[in-house]
N, C-alpha and C positions, 0 to 999 in steps of 0.2 A: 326787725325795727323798720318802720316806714321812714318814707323822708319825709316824713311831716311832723315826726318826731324829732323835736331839739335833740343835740347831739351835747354831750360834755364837753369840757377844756383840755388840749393836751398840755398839760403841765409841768408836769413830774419826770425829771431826768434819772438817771441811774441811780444815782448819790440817795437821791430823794425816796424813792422805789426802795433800797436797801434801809434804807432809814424807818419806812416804814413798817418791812417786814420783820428790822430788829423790834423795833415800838410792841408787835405783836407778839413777840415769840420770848425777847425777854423782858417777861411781864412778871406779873403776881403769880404764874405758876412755878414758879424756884424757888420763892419766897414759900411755896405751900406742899408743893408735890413731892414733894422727896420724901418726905414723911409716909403718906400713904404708901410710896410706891416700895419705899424701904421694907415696908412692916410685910407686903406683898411678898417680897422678893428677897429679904433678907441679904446675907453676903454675895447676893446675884444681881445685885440693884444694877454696879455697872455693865452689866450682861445687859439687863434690860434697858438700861440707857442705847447703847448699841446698838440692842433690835429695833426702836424705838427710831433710832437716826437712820438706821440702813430703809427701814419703811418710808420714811420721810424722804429721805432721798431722791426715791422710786417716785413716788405721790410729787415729788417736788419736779423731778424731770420730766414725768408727764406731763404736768400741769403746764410748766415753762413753754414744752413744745409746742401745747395746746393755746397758752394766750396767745403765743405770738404768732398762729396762723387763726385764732377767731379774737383778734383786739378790744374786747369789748364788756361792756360792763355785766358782770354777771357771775363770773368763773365757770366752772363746773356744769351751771345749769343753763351756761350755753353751748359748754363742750356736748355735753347728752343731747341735747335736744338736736344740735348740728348731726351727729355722728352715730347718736343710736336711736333717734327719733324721739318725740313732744314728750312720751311719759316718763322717759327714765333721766332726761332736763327737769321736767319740773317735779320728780322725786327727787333730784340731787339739791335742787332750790330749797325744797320744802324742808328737809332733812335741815339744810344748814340756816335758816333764817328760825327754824324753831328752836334749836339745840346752840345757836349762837345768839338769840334774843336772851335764853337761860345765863348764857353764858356772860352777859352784857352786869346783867343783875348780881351777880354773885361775884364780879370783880369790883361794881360802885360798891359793895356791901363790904369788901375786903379793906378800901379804901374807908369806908365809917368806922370798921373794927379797927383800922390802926391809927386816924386820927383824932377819934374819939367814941371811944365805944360805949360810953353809956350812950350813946345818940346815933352807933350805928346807919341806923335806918334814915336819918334826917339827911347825916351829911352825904349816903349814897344817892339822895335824891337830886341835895346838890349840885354833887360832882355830872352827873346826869346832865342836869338841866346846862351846866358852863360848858362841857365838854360837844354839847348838840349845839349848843351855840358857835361854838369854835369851827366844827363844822359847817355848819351853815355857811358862814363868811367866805369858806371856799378850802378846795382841799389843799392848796400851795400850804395857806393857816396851817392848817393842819398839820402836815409834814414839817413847819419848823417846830412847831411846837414838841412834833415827836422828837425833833433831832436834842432838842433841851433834855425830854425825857429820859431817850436813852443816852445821853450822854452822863445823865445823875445817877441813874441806874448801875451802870459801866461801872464809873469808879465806888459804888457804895459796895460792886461783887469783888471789884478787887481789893480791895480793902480787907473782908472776909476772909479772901483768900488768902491771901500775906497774913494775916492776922494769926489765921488755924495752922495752916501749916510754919509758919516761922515758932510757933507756940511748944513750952516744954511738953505739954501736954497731947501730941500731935507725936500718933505710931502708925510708921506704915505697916506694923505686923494688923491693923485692923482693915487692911483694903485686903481681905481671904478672898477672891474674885470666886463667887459658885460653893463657898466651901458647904452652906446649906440650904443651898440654892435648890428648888424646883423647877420645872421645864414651865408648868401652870405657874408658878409666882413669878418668872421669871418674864412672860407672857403678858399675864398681870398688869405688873409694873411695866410693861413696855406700854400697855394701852394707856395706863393713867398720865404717863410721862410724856405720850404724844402729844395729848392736850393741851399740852405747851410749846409743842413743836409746831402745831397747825397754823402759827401765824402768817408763813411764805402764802399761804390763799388770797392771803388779804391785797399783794400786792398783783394776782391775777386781779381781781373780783376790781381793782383798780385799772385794768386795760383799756379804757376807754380813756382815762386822763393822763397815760403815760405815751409821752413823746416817742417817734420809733418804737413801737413795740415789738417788732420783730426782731429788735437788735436788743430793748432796753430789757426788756422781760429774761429772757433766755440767761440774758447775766445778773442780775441782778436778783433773782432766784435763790439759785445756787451760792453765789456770794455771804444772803443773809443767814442761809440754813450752816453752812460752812462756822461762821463766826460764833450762831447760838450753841451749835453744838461744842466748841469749841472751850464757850465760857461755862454749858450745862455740866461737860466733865471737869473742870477745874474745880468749879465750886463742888460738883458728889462726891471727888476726893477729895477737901478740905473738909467738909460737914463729917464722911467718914474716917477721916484720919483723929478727927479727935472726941467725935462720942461713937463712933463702931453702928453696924448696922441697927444693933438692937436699941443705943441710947438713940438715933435716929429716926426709927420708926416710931418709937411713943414721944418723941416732940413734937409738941403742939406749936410751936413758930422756930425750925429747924436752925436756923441762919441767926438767931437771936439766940439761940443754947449752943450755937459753934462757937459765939464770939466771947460767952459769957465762961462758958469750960475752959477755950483757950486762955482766960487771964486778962480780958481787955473787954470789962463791961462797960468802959468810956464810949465803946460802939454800939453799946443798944440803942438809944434815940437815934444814930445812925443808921440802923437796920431799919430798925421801925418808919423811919422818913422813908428811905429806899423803897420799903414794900409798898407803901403808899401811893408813892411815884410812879412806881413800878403798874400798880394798879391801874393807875387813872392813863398809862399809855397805852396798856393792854384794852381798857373800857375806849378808848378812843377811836382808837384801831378796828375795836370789833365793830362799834356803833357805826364804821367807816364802808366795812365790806357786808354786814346786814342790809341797810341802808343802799347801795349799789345794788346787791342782790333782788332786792325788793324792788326796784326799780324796772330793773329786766323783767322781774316774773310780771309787774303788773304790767307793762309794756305786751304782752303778750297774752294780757288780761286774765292769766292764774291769779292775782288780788287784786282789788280797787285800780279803774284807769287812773284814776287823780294822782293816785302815787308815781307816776311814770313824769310829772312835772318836775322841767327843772327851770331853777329860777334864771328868770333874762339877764340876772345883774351877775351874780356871781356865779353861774354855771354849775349846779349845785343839786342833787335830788332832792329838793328842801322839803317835798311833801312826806318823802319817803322818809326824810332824816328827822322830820319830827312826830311822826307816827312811830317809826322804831325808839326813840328816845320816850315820848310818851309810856307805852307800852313797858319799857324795862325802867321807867318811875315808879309806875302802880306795881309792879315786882318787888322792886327795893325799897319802898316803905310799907309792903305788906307781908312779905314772906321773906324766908333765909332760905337760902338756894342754894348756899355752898356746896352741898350736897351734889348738886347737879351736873360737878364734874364728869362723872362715869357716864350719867347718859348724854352731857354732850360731847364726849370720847366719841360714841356709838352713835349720835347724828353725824359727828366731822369722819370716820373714817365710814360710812356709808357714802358719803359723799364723793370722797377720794377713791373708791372702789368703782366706782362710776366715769371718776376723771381717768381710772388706770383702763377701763375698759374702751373708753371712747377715744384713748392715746394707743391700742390695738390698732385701729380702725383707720391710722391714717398711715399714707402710702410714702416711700423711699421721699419724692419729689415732695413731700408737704413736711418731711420735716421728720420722718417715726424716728423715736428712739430705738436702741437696740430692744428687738422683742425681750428679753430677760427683763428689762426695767417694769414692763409694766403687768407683765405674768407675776415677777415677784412683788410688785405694791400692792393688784388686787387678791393675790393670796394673804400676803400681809396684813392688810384691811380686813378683812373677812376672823382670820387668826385672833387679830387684837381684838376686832369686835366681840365678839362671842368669850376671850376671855375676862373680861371684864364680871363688876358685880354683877350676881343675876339679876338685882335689881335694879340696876342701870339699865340692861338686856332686853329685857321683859317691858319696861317702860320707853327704853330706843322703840323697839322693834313696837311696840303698839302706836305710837306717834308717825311711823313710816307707814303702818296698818291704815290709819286714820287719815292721813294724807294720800294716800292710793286710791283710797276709796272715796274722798272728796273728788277727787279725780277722774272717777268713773261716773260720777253724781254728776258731774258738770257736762263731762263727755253725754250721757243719756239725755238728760233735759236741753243740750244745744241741736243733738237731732230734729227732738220735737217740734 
């Protein structure tokens, strides 16, 4: 970053930072991913919960160490570019502004299906258009607003929870942990359930607006990841205590057939508003740290200069925040994306394979975590990658194809 480049607002204190990275992680993916990851993993689900959290962990203490010795907007694709040099920053950029733009679209879409689904697509556009605006005004906005979010969110899981397991219908002889479990489904399900975990990025990709970063980051991390996990196995052993792996995997909205088995369908419009809610924190969040991301790459001219503006009034990557918002509009009134989970599993943990390598790279005195954190997150990454659908796989991996070699395209033609 030159100094002639505006700099952001430090902002965001601890509170705010955890605030955020709950906003991201508990989203619309508990409202949806259990299902898949069930039907994966069958009685192994909380195995792969597990793996899932132990990866994240690794990836989360990387990352931690990493903001708080490069403070800045970007995450990951300023860890790579600092520590393992230009092209493996701006493959970790590329990887996550493509696969979390997917990812922007298929949560506004999530919020149309539960607020009104014959119009899906309209009100995803909606929620888009308010939420980029909320943004704009500056990300303090932001962060209360998430603290609202996950505060509705909070009590609509426990609610859930109380509800299934206080329920006649609620046996812990169906928590069989592994009984027909696979090592592959078990795998599986840890990738897709990640998806949900990857939210603690968002409050790296935020190091440029958080206040002491070297002290704020580091804890605030670990604190959000701690808590998601926390509420993720509460709620997979109530969903499993009263419909079993197998009524779990073929539910189509999981957390609305817990409460409806359990005997207390007075909670469906409950859930239903939850997931919604849920949605538009997760869509906020992302739009928050794509948005940031994009701002770094093009500061260092991987996309459009113009995106690297931030505005004089409210300190704000406003060019960046409504190109990414644009962008994930024409998404969400044109295509359903939900799909898109698995391959942006395989953008976010390419990503994080990248943060675990360039968390290798730094020495006693900068902060390294113990060498095991980050040997075991980029084995991790790499594992969960590859187990995913092939068709996730094969479509990850050609988008990082296609990015690498834009790459080389640009690197040739600035020679000349």
């Amino acid at each position: 970053m030159t100094q002639q480049t505006p700099a952001l607002q430090r902002r965001l204190g601890v509170f705010d930072a955890v605030v955020i990275g709950l906003g991201s992680m508990i989203g619309a993916g508990i409202f949806a991913a259990l299902a898949p990851a069930a039907r994966a993993a069958g009685s192994g689900l909380l195995l792969g919960l597990a793996v899932a959290a132990v990866v994240a962990y690794c990836n989360a203490t990387s990352s931690a160490r990493l903001a708080a010795r490069y403070p800045a907007s970007g995450g990951t694709y300023v860890y790579g570019r600092e520590r393992l040099g230009p092209f493996w920053g701006y493959l970790a950029g590329w990887g996550f502004v493509v696969g979390k733009t997917a990812s922007c679209a298929a949560m506004a879409l999530t919020v149309g299906s539960y607020v009104w689904p014959a119009h899906a697509h309209a009100v995803a556009v909606g929620a888009v258009v308010v939420l980029v605006a909320v943004g704009y005004a500056g990300v303090q906005k932001a962060a209360w607003l998430n603290r609202v979010i996950v505060a509705v969110v909070l009590a609509v899981l426990v609610a859930v929870v109380v509800a299934s397991l206080t329920s006649d219908a609620s046996d812990a002889g169906r928590l069989d942990v592994g009984g027909d479990a696979t090592a592959g489904g078990v795998l599986q399900a840890a990738g897709l359930l990640f998806f949900a975990f990857a939210g603690y990025a968002r409050i790296a990709t935020l190091g440029e607006e958080v206040r002491e970063p070297r002290r704020t980051i580091p804890r605030a991390v670990p604190i959000a990841l701690a808590i998601t996990l926390a509420v993720y196995a509460a709620v997979a052993v109530a969903a499993l205590s009263v419909l079993g792996a197998g009524g779990l995997g073929t539910a189509s909205a999981p957390l609305a057939d817990a409460v409806r088995t359990a005997g207390v369908p007075a909670l469906l419009p409950v859930v239903r508003a939850g997931a919604a809610v849920a949605a538009l924190g997760s869509l906020l969040a992302l739009i928050l740290g794509v948005s940031r991301t994009t701002l770094a790459m093009a500061r260092d001219r991987h996309l459009p200069r113009v995106l690297a503006a931030v505005h004089p009034r409210f300190k704000v990557p406003h060019h960046a925040e409504l190109a990414a918002g644009a962008v994930v509009a024409v998404l969400a009134a044109t295509v359903d994306v939900r799909g898109a989970i698995g391959f942006s599993s395989f953008g976010v943990l390419a990503y994080y394979a990248i943060a675990n390598a360039s968390a290798w790279t730094l020495t006693p005195q900068e902060g390294r975590p113990p060498r095991i954190v980050p040997v075991a997150g980029l084995v991790g990454c790499v594992a969960l990658a590859f187990s995913l659908p092939v068709v996730s796989v094969g479509i990850g991996a050609g988008v990082l194809v296609a990015g690498a070699a834009w790459y080389g395209v640009r690197r040739a033609l600035a020679r000349r």
